[in-house]
C-alpha positions as CSV (number, residue, x, y, z in Angstrom):
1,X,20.4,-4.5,2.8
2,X,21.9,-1.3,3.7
3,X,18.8,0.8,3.0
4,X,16.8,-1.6,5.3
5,X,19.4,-1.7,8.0
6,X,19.1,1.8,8.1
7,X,15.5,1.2,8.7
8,X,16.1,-0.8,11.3
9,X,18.5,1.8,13.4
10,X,15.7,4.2,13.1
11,X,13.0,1.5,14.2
12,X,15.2,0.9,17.9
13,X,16.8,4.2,17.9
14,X,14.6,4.5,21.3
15,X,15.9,1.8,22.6
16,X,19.8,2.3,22.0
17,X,19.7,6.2,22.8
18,X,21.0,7.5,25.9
19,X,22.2,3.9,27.4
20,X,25.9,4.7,26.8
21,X,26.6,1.6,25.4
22,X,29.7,0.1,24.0
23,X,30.2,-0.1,20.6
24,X,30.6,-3.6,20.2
25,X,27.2,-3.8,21.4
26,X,26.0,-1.6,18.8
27,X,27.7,-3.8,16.4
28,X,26.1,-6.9,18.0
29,X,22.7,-5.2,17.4
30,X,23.2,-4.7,13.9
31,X,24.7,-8.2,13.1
32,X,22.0,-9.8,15.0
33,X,19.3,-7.5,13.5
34,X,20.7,-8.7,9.7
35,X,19.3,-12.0,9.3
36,X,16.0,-11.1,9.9
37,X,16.0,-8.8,6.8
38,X,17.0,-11.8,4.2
39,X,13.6,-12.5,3.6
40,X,12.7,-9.5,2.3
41,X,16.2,-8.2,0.5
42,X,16.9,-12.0,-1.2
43,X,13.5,-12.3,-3.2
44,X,13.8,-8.6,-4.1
45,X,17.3,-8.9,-5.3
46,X,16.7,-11.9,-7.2
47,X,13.7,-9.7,-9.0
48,X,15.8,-6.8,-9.3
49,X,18.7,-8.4,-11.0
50,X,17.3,-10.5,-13.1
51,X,15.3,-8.2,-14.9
52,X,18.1,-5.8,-15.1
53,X,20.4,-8.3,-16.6
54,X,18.4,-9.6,-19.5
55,X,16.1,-6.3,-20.0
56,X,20.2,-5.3,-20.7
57,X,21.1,-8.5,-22.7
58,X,17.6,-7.5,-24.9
59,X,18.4,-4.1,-25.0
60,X,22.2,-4.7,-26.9
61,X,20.6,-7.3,-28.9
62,X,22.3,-9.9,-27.1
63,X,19.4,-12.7,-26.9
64,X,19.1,-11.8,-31.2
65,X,23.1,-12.7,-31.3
66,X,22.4,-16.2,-28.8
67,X,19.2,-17.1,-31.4
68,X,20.8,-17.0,-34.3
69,X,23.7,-18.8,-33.1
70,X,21.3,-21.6,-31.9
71,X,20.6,-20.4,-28.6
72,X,17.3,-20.6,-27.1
73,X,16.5,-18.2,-24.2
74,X,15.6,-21.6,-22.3
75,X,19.2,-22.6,-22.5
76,X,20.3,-19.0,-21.7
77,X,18.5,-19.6,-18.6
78,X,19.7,-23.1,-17.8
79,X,22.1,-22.5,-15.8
80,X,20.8,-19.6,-14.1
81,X,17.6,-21.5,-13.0
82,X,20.2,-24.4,-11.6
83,X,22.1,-21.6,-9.6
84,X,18.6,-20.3,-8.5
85,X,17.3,-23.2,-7.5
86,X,20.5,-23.9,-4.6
87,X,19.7,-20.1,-3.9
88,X,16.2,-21.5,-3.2
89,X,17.7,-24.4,-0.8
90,X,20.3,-22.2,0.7
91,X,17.4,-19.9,1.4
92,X,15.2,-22.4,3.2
93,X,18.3,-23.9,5.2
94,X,19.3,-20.2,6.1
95,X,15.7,-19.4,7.4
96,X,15.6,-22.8,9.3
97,X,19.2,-22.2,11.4
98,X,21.0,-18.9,11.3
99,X,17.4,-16.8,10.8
100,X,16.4,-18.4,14.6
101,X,19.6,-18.6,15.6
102,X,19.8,-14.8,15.4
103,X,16.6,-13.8,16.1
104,X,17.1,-15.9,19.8
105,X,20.3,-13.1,20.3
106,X,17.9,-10.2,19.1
107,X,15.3,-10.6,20.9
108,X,17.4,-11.4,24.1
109,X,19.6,-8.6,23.5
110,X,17.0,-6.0,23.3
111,X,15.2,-7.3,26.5
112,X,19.0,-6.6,28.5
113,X,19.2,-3.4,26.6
114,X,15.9,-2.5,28.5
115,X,17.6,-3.3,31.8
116,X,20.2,-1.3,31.1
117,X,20.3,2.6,32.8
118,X,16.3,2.8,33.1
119,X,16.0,5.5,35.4
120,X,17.3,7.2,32.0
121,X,14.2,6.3,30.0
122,X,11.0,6.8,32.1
123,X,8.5,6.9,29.3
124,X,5.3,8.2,29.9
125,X,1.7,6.7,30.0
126,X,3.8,3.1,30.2
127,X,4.8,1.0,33.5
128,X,8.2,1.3,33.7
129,X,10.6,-1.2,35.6
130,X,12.6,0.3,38.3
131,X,14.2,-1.6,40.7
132,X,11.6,-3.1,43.3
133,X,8.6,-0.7,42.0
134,X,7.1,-0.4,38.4
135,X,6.3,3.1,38.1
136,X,3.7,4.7,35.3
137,X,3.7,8.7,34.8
138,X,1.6,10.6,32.9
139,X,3.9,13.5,32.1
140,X,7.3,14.3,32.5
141,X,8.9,17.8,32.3
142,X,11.4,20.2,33.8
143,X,14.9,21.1,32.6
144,X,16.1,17.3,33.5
145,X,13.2,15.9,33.1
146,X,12.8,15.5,37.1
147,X,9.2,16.5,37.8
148,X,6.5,13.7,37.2
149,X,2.6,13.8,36.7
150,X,0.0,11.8,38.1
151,X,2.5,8.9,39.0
152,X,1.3,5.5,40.1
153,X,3.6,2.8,41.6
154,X,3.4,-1.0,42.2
155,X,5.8,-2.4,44.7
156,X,6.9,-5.9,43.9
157,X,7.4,-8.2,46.8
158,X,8.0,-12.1,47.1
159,X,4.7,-12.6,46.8
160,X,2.4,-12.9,43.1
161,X,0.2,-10.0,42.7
162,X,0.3,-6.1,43.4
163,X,-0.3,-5.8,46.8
164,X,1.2,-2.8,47.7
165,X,-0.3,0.3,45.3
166,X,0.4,4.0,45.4
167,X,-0.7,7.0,43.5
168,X,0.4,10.7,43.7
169,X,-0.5,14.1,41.4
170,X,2.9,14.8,40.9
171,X,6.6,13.4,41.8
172,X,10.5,14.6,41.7
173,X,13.4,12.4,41.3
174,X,16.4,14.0,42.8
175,X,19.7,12.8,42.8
176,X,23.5,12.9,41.1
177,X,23.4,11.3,37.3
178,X,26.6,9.1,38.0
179,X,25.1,7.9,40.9
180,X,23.0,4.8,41.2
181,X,20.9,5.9,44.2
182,X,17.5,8.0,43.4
183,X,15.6,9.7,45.7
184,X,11.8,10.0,44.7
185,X,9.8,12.7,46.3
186,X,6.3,12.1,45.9
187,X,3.1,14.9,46.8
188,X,-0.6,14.9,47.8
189,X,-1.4,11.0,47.5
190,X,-2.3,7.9,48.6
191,X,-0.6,4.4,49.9
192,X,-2.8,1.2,49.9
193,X,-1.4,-2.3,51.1
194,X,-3.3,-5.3,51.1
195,X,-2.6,-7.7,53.6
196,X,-2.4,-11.5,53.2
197,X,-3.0,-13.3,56.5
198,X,-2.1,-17.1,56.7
199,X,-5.6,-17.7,58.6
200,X,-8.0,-18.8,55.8
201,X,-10.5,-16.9,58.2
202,X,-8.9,-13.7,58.1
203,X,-8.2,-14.0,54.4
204,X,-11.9,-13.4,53.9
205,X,-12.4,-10.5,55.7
206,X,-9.8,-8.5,53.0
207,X,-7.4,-6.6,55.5
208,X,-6.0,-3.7,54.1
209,X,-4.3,-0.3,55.5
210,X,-4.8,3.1,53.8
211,X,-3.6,6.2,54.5
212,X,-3.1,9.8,53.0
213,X,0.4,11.9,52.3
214,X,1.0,15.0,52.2
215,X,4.7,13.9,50.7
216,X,6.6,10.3,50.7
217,X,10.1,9.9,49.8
218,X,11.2,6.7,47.9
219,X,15.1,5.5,48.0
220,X,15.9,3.7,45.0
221,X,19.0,1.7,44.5
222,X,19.4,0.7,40.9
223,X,23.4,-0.7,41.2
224,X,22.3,-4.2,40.3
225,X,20.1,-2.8,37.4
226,X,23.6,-2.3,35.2
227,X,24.6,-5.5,35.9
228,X,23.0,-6.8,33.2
229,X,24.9,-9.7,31.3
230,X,24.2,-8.4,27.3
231,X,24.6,-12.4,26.4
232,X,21.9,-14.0,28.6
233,X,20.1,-16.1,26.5
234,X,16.0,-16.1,28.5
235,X,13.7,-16.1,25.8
236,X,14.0,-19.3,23.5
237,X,10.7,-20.2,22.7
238,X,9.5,-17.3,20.4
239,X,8.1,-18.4,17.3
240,X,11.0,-16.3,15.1
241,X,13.5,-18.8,17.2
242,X,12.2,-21.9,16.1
243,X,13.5,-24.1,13.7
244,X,10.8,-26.1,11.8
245,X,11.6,-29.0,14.4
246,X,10.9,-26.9,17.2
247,X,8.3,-24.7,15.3
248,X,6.1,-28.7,14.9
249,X,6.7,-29.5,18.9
250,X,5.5,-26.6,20.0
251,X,2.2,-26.3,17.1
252,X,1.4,-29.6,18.7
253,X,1.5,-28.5,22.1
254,X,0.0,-25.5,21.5
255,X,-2.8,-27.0,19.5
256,X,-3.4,-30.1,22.3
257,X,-3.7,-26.9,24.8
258,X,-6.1,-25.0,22.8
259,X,-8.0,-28.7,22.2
260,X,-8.0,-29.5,26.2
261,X,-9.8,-26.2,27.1
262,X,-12.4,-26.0,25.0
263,X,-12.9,-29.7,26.2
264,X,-13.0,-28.3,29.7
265,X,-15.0,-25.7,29.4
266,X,-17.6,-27.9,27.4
267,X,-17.6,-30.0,30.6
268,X,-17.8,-27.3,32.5
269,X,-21.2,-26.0,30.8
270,X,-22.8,-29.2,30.7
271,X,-22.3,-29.6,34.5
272,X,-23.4,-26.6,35.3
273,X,-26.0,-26.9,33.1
274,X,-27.2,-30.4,34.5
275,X,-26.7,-31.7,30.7
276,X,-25.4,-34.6,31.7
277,X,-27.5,-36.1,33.5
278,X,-30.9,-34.2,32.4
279,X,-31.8,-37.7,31.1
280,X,-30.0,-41.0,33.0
281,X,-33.4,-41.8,34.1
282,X,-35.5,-41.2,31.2
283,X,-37.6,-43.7,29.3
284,X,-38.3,-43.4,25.5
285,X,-42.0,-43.4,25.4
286,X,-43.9,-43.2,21.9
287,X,-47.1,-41.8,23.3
288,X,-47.5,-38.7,22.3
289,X,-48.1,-36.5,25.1
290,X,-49.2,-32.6,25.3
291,X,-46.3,-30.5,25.7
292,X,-46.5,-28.0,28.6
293,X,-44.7,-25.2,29.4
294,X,-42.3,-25.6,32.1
295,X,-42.9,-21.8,33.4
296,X,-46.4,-22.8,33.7
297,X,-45.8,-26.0,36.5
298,X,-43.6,-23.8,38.2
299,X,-46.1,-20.7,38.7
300,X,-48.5,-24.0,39.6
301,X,-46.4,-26.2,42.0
302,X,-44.3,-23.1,43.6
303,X,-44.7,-20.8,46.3
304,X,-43.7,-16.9,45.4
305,X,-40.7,-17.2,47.5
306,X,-39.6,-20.5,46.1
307,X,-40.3,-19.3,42.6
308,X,-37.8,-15.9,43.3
309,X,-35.3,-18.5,44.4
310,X,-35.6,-20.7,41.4
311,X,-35.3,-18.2,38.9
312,X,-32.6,-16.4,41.2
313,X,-30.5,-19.6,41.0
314,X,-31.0,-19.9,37.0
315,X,-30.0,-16.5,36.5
316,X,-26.6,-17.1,38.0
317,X,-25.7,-20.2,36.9
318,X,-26.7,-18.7,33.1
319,X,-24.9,-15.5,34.4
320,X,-21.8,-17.8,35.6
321,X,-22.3,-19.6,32.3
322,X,-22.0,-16.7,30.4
323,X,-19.0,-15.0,31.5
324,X,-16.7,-18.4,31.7
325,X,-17.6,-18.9,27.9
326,X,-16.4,-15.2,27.0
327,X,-12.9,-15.6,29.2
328,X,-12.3,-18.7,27.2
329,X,-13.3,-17.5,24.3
330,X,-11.1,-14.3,24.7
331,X,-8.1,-16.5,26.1
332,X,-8.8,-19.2,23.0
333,X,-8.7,-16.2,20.7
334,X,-5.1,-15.4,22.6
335,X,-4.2,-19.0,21.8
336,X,-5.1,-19.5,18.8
337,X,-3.8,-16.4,17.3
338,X,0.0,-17.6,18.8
339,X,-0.8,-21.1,17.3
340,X,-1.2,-19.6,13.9
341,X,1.8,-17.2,14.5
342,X,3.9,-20.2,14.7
343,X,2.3,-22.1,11.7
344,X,3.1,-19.4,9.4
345,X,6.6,-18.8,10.5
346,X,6.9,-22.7,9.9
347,X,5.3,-21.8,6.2
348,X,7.6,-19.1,5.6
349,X,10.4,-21.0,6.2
350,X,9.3,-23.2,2.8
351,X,7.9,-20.4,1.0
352,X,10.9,-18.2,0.9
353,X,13.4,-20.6,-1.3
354,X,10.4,-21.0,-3.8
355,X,9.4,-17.3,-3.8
356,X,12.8,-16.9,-4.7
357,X,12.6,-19.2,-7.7
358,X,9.6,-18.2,-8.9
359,X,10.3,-14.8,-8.9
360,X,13.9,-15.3,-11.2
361,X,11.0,-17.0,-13.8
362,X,9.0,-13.4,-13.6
363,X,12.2,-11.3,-13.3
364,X,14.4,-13.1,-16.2
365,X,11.8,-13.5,-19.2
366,X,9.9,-10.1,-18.1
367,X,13.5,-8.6,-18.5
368,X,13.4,-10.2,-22.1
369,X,9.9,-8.8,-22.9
370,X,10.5,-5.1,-21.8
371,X,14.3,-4.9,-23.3
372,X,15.2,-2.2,-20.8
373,X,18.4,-2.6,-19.1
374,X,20.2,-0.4,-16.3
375,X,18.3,1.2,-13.9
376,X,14.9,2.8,-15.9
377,X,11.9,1.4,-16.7
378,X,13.0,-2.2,-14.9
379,X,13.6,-0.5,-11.3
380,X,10.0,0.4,-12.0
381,X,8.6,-2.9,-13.1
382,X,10.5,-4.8,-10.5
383,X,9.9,-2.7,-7.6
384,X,6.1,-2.3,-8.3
385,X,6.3,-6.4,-9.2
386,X,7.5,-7.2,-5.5
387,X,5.2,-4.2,-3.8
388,X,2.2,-5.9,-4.8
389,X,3.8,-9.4,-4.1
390,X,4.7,-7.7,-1.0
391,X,1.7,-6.6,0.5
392,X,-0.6,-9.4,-0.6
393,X,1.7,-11.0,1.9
394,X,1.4,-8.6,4.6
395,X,-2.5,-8.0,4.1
396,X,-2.3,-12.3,4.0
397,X,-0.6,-12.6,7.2
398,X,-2.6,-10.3,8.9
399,X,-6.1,-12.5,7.8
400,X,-4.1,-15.5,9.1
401,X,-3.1,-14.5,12.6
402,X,-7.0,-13.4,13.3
403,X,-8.2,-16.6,12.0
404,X,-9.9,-15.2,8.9
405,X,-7.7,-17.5,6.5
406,X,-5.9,-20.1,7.4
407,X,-2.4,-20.3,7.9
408,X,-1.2,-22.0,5.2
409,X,-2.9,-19.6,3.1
410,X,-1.4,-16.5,4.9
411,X,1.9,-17.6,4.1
412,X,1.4,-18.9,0.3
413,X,-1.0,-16.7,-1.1
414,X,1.3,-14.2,-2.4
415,X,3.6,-16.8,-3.8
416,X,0.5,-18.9,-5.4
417,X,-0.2,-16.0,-6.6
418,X,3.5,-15.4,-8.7
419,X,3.1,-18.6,-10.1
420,X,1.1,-18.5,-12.6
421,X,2.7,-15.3,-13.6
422,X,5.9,-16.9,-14.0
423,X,4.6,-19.5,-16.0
424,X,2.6,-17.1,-18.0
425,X,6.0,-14.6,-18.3
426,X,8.2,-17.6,-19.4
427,X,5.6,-18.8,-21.8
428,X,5.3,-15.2,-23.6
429,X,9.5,-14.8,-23.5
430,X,10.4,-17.8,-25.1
431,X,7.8,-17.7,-28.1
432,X,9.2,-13.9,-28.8
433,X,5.8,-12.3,-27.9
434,X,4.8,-9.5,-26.0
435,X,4.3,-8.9,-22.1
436,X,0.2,-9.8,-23.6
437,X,-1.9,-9.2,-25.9
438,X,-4.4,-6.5,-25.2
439,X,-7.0,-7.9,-28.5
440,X,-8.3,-10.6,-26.2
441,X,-9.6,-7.9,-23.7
442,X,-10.2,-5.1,-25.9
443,X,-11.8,-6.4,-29.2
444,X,-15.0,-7.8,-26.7
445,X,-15.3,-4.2,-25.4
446,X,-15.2,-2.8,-29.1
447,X,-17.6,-5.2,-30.3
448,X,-20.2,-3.3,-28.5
449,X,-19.3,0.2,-29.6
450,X,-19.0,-1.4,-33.5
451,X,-21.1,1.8,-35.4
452,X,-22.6,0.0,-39.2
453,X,-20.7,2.8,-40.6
454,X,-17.4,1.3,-39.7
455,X,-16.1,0.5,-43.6
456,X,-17.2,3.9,-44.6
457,X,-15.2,5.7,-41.6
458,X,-12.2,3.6,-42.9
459,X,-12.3,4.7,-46.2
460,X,-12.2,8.4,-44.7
461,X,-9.2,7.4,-42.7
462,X,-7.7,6.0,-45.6
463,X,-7.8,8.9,-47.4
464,X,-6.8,11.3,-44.7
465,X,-3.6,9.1,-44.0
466,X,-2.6,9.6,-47.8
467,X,-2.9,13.3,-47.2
468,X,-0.1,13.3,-44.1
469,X,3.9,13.6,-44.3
470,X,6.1,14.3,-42.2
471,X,10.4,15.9,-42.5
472,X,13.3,13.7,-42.5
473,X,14.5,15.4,-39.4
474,X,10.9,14.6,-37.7
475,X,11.3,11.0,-38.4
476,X,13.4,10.0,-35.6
477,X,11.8,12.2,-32.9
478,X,8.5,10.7,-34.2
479,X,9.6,7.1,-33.7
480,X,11.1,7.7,-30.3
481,X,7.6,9.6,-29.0
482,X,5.7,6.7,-30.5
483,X,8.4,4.2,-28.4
484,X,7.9,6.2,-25.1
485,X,3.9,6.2,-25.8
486,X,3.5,2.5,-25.9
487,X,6.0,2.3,-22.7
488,X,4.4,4.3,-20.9
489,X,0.8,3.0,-21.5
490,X,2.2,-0.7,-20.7
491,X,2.8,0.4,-17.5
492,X,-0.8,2.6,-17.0
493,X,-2.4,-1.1,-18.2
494,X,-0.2,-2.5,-15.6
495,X,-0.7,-0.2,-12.8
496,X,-4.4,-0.3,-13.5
497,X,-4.4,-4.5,-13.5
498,X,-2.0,-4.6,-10.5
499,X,-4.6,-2.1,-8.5
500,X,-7.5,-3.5,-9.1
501,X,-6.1,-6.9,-8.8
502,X,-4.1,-6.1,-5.3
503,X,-7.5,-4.6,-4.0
504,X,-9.4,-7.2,-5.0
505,X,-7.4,-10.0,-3.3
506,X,-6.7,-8.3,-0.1
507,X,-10.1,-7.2,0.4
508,X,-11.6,-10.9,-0.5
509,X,-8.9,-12.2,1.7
510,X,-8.8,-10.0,4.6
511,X,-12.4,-10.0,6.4
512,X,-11.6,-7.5,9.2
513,X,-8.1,-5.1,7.9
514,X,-7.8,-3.1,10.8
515,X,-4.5,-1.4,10.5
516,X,-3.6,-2.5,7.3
517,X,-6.8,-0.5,5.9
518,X,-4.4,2.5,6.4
519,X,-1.5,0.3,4.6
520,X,-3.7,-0.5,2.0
521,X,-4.5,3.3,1.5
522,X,-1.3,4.2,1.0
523,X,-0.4,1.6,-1.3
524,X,-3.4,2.7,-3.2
525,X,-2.7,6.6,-3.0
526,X,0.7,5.7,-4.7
527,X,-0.6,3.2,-7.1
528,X,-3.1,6.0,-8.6
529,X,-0.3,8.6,-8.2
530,X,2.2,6.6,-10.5
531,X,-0.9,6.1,-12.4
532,X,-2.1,9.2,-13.5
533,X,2.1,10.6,-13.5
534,X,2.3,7.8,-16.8
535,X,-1.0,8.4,-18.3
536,X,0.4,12.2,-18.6
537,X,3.4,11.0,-20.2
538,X,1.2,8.7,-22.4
539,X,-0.9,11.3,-23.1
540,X,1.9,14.0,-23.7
541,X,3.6,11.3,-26.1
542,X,0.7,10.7,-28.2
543,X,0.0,14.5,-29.0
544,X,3.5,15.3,-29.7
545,X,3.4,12.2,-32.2
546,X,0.7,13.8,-34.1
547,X,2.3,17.7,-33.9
548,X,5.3,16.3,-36.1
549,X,2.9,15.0,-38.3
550,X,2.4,17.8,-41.4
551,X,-1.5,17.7,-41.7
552,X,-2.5,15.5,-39.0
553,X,-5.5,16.8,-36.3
554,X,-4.9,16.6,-33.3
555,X,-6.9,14.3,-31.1
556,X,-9.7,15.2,-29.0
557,X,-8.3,15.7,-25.3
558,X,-11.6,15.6,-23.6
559,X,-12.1,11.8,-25.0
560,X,-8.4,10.8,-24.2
561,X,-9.0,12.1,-20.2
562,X,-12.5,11.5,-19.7
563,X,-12.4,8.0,-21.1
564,X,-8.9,7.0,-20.8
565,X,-8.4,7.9,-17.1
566,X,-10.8,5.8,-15.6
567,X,-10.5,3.0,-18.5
568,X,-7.8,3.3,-20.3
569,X,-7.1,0.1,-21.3
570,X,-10.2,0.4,-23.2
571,X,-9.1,3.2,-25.3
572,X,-5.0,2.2,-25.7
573,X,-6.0,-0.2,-28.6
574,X,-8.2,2.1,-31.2
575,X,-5.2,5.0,-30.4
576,X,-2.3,2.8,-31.0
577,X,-3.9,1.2,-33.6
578,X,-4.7,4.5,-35.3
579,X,-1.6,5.8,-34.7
580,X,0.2,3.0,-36.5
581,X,-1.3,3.3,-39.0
582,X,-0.3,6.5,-39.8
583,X,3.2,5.9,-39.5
584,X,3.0,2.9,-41.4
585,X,1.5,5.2,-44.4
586,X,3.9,7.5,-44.1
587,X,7.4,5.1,-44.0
């Protein structure tokens, strides 16, 4: 939570910096910001900890002690799995009341924060609110920060609309910092106001006035801009504020909206069109009549003149036609994209209290499998467990809010996707097997490189592994190289599944990425770094395991890299294999 909330600081810094606020706002900021974090720290604990804990119960032999007391690791989790499960509901009630709760004082916070001291925060190539004006700049420099570059204003008046527009190359605002009156000096532009008379006739004539500067001064007075109440409550209605009351209300009104227009605008196209009555006074006739050409009883029954007006008229109403289809269909998209916004959040709201549990099933019996305690290899595992979970959620959500998946989807998918691998996980620990067994994948793959001289070649071995010794004080160094090698190649096989696997989904799931292409990269890039960083260690393992072995040759590297880089879980069976087998021999 810390490490996140330090995330967070940097993530607003912008907006807190230079506003000379209290420090109880601060404070506010921070305990408002908190909540919004739960659904990423709680399922990422729960991983964490649980591996941690009984990776360190296997490790001391713990779970050995419990068995042969009578102890199943079922009933070692019993109560556990009861405490996670009210975790689960606590998380679901937490996301449906405090989570909005908060989020409402966030957001609303941040917006007065905005208000606060903006003449101090001009930021370029943006509008920026000031007063009676919103004021966009290019460029700002100087020793304060006074001169301004290609500046363009829009006065506000009582009126909708921006009437009133002016532009200038450059600007200076001069006045005292404690002072709440500005003084903005603008150079070599132009003013434009439009004029709005109430005669319907002189509306259409457009009346405007225009006129050049040489240089036009600007008072500002921004007193009642610091006036800003930092516990207004305006926004309400975002689909973070919701709870899943509110979040079904406004789905329904949001989808009856998004049902109504494209009713609308079907009506609209049909009566432009003259669809709907094209045939009130038709007759159904079974005679089969010759089908002419339209075109050709208009070149036949039309002047020139009438014809240009004809096709004239088609073209615009198709024209007309045209463009009101793409608005909607650009203001739908607008909709639709919000209404699956607010059907996820009302999914996530569900999905985090069984994420939770699901991920104390892969957490607790993976913690089992591996028997690493503390803070090793299961930091590793768990953290590259909830990467992947995490950013088949991301990738997900982004498919969902274009409309490429649905919503439901978006929000489950990552958690459908844990299931089975909890089920899978529990199944292995409490039958005391491994995290799987690589025979079911591997033997198929050997089967086609099986040579007819393969009881021959083990008779060789055979005899070779008579041959080999190593010292007593070799013995334990041996054993712990051959440890680290299969550690280390678990986690190459897992790196490789999880890559393929998180590519796979994403890219099946995802039709257009946009920017999570460049999320996906990264995740990728790291992936194949941890990747090759272990298959170093395995390899490194392996070859020290045979160089404290008294007449054993040492394996062909060129094999190992060129075959075991890109396939390694191809090649992990024959070398383990091969290598147990000479330590077997030789005990």
């Amino acid at each position: 939570m810390f490490i996140l909330l330090l995330q967070t600081i940097w993530l607003f810094i912008s907006e807190l910096a230079g506003k000379d606020l209290d420090f109880s706002v601060v404070m506010k900021f921070l305990l408002f910001a908190t909540p919004r974090l739960i659904p990423m720290v709680l399922p990422l604990t729960i991983l964490l900890s649980s591996i941690m804990i009984f990776g360190n119960f296997a490790e001391n032999y713990e779970f050995a002690a419990m068995k042969s007391s009578g102890i199943s690791l079922q009933r070692a989790m019993r109560t556990l799995a009861v405490f996670i499960f009210f975790v689960g509901i606590g998380a679901f009630l937490f996301s449906n009341t405090v989570i909005p709760a908060s989020e409402k004082r966030f957001v609303n916070l941040r917006k007065n924060i905005v208000k606060l001291k903006p003449a101090m925060a001009i930021t370029p190539n943006q509008f920026n609110d000031l007063g009676n004006i919103n004021m966009r700049i290019s460029e700002k420099y100087g020793d304060n920060d006074q001169y301004l570059k290609d500046v363009i204003i829009h006065k506000k008046s009582a009126r909708p609309g921006n009437y009133t527009v002016i532009k200038a190359v450059d600007g200076e605002l001069k006045g005292n910092i404690d002072s709440d009156l500005i003084t903005l000096v603008l150079n070599d532009g132009n003013y434009y106001d439009e004029f709005v008379p109430k005669s319907p006739k002189e509306r259409k004539k457009h009346p405007f006035a225009k006129m050049h500067f040489d240089q036009y001064v600007l008072n500002l007075d921004l007193s009642e801009l610091d006036n800003v109440d930092m516990d207004a409550q305006q926004y309400k209605k975002g689909f973070n504020m919701l709870n899943v009351t509110g979040l079904k209300n406004q789905i329904d009104t949001l989808s009856m909206r998004t049902n109504d227009e494209v009713t609308t605008i079907v009506e609209d196209v049909d009566r432009r069109a003259g669809f709907t009555g094209l045939n009130r006074n038709l007759k159904i006739d079974t005679t089969q009549t010759a089908v002419v050409d339209t075109l050709d009883l208009i070149n036949d029954r039309f002047t020139t003149r009438e014809k240009a007006q004809i096709y004239g008229l088609a073209f615009s109403n198709t024209d007309a036609i045209i463009r009101k289809m793409k608005s909607t269909d650009k203001s739908l998209r607008v909709k639709r994209r919000g209404l699956n916004k607010y059907e996820m959040s009302l999914h996530n709201k569900y999905a985090l209290g069984v994420a939770c549990v699901l991920l104390f099933f892969v957490g607790a019996p993976l913690g089992a499998i591996i028997r690493k305690g503390g803070l090793g290899l299961p930091i590793v595992t768990g953290v590259l467990l909830f990467l992947t979970y995490h950013f088949i959620g991301i990738f997900a959500k982004n498919g969902a809010e274009e409309g490429g998946v649905p919503p439901f989807v978006g929000s489950w998918l990552s958690t459908l996707i844990i299931f089975p691998l909890s089920l899978f996980l529990t199944y292995r620990a409490t039958t005391d097997r491994g995290f799987f067994s690589l025979d079911v994948i591997i033997q198929p793959i050997r089967s086609l490189f099986k040579k007819k001289s393969e009881k021959d070649e083990t008779k060789k071995e055979d005899t070779i592994i008579d041959a080999l010794t190593v010292h007593p004080e070799q013995q334990e160094a041996l054993a712990q190289e051959y440890k680290h090698f299969i550690e280390h190649s678990t986690l190459v096989i897992i790196l490789s599944i999880f890559l393929i696997a998180t590519n796979a989904i994403v890219l099946g799931v995802a039709n257009e990425l946009g920017e999570s292409k460049v999320i996906l990269g990264i995740y990728t890039a790291i992936g194949v770094l941890a990747y090759l960083f272990f298959f170093f260690k395995a390899y490194r393992n392996y070859t020290h395991c045979y160089q404290k072995i008294i007449g054993a040759r040492k394996p062909s590297m060129l094999l190992f890299w060129i075959v075991g880089m890109p396939i390694y879980i191809a090649v992990f069976s024959f070398y383990k294999n091969k290598l147990t087998a000479i330590i077997n021999s030789i005990r």
